[in-house]
C-alpha positions, -999 to +999 in steps of 0.1 A: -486+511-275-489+514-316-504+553-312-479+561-285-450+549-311-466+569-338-469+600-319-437+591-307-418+589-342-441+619-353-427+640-325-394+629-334-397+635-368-414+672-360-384+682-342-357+672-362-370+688-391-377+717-369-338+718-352-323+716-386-343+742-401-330+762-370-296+751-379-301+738-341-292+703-350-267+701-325-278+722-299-313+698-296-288+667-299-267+677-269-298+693-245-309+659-252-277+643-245-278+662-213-317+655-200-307+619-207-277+615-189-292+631-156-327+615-159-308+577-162-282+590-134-253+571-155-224+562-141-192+574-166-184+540-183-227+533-186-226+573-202-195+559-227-213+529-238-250+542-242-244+565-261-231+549-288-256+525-286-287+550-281-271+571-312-271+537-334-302+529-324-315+565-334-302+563-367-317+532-377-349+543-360-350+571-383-339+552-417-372+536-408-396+560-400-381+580-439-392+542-453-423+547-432-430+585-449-416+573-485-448+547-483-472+568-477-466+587-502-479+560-526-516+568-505-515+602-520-523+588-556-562+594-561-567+561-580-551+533-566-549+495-585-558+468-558-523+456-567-504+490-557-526+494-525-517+456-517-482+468-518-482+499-498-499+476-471-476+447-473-446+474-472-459+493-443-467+463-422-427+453-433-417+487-418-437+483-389-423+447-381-389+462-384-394+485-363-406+463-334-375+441-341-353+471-340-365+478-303-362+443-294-330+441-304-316+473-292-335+468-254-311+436-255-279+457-265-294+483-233-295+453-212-259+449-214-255+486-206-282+497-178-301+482-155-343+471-163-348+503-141-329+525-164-342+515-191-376+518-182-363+554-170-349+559-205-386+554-220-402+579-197-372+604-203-375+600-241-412+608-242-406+638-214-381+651-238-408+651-265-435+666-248-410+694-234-395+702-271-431+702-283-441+729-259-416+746-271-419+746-302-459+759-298-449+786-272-421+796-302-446+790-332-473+809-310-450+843-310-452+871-331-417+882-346-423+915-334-420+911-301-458+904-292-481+874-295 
C-alpha cells in the first residue's frame, strides 16, 4: 500500500510538472475531470458535489507531497548531525501520518457523496488515469522532434 502511494504521488507529481511546463494545466485537469466522471457514472448532483470535494482533497494532497519533497532535500547534505537526520525522520514520518489522515478524512467526506462502490471505482480510475498519462508521456518523450523516433 505505502509503494503504491509513493508511486502514486510520484506519478502525480511527474505530470503536473509535466502539464504545466506544457502550459497543459488545464487541458490534463479537465481530460481528467472527464475520465472521472464516466469511470464513477455520476449522477448530476453526485458530479456537483465531488468535485469540489475531489479538487479540495487534491490540493491538500499536493501541499503535502511539496512538504514531503522540501524534506528530502535535507538528505541531500553529505554530512548529516544525528540531530538533523533525527529531524528529517521525525518530519517525514509527520508528513506521512498526515497524509493517511488526509485520506481518512476525505474517504468520509466521499461517503456522503458516492456509494462504497464508487469509491472503490474512483481508486482504480485514479491510478488508470496515471498509468494512461505516463504512457503518454514516454511514447511523447520517446519521439524525435523531427518527425521520427
Amino acid at each position: 500500500m505505502k509503494s503504491t502511494l509513493m508511486l502514486l504521488i510520484t506519478l502525480l507529481l511527474a505530470f503536473t510538472v509535466n502539464a504545466q511546463r506544457g502550459g497543459n494545466k488545464e487541458k490534463l485537469h479537465q481530460e481528467k475531470v472527464n475520465y472521472l466522471k464516466e469511470r464513477l457514472n455520476l449522477t448530476a448532483d453526485q458530479e456537483k458535489e465531488f468535485f469540489v470535494i475531489y479538487e479540495e482533497y487534491n490540493k491538500r494532497r499536493h501541499d503535502l507531497r511539496i512538504e514531503m519533497s522540501q524534506n528530502k532535500l535535507g538528505l541531500r547534505k553529505t554530512e548529516l548531525s544525528d540531530n538533523e537526520a533525527k529531524k528529517i525522520i521525525d518530519r517525514e514520518l509527520d508528513i506521512k501520518f498526515k497524509m493517511v489522515n488526509l485520506e481518512k478524512e476525505y474517504v468520509d467526506k466521499y461517503y456522503k457523496v458516492l456509494s462504497p462502490n464508487q469509491i472503490i471505482e474512483l481508486y482504480k480510475a485514479d491510478d488508470d488515469f496515471n498509468k494512461i498519462m505516463m504512457k503518454r508521456l514516454r511514447e511523447h518523450q520517446g519521439k524525435d522532434p523531427r518527425g521520427g523516433r
